[in-house]
C-alpha positions as CSV (number, residue, x, y, z in Angstrom):
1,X,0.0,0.0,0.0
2,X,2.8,2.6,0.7
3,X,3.9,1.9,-2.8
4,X,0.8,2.9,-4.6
5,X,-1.3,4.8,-2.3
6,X,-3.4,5.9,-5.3
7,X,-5.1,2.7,-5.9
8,X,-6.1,2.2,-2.0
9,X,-7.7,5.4,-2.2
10,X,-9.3,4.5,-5.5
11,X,-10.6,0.9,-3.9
12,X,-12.2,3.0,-1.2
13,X,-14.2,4.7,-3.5
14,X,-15.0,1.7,-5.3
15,X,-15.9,0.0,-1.6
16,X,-18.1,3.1,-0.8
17,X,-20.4,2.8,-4.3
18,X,-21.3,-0.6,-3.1
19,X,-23.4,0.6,-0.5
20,X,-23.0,-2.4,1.5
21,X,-22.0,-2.6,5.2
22,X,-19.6,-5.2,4.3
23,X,-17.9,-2.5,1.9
24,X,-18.2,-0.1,4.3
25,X,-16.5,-1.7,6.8
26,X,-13.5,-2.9,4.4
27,X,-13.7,0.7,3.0
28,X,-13.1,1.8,6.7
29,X,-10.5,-1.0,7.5
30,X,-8.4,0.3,4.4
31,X,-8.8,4.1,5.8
32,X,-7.5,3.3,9.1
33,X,-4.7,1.6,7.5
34,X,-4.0,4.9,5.4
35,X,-4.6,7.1,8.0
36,X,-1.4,5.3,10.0
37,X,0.5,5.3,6.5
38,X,0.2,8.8,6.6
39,X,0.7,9.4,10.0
40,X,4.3,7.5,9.9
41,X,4.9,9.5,6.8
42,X,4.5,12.5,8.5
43,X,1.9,13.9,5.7
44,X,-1.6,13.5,8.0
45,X,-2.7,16.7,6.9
46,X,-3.2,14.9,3.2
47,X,-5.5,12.3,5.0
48,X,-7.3,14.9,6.6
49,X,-8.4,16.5,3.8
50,X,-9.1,13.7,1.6
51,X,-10.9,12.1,4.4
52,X,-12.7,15.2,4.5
53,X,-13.7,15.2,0.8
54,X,-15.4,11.7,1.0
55,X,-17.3,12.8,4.2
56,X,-18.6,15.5,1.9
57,X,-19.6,13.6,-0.9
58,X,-21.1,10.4,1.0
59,X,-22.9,12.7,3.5
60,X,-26.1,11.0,2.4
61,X,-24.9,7.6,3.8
62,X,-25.9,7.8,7.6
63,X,-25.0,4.0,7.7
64,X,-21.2,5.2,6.4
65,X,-21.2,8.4,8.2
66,X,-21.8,6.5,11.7
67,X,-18.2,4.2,10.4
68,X,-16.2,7.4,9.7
69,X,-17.2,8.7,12.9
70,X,-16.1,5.4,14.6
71,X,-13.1,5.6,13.4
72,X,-12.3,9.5,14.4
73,X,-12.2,10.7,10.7
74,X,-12.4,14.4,10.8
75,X,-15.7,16.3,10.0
76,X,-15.5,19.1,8.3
């Protein structure tokens, strides 16, 4: 994943137009693993704000919503 951190994001996506809890939760499994990528990287900021962008544009998905917020993923 630290090689190609492009196509993790991209699978979350494709996890998240599943609209599936199962999805979801590997969708949120795969974030969490991103968010400590990024953390070691020292580029967190980066998550934030992507995080941020899919909270925006799933807003709609209470079911996902009530994940992201499980997890601690920011709100903007």
């Amino acid at each position: 994943m630290a090689r190609d951190q492009a196509t993790a994001w991209r699978t979350v996506d494709d996890l998240i137009a599943q609209r599936k809890p199962a999805a979801y939760d590997q969708a949120v499994a795969l974030l969490s693993d991103l968010r400590a990528l990024r953390a070691r990287q020292g580029s967190a900021a980066d998550f934030d704000r992507r995080s941020g962008e899919l909270r925006t544009a799933h807003r709609g998905k209470p079911s996902l919503m009530r994940r992201f917020d499980a997890l601690g993923l920011p709100n903007p």
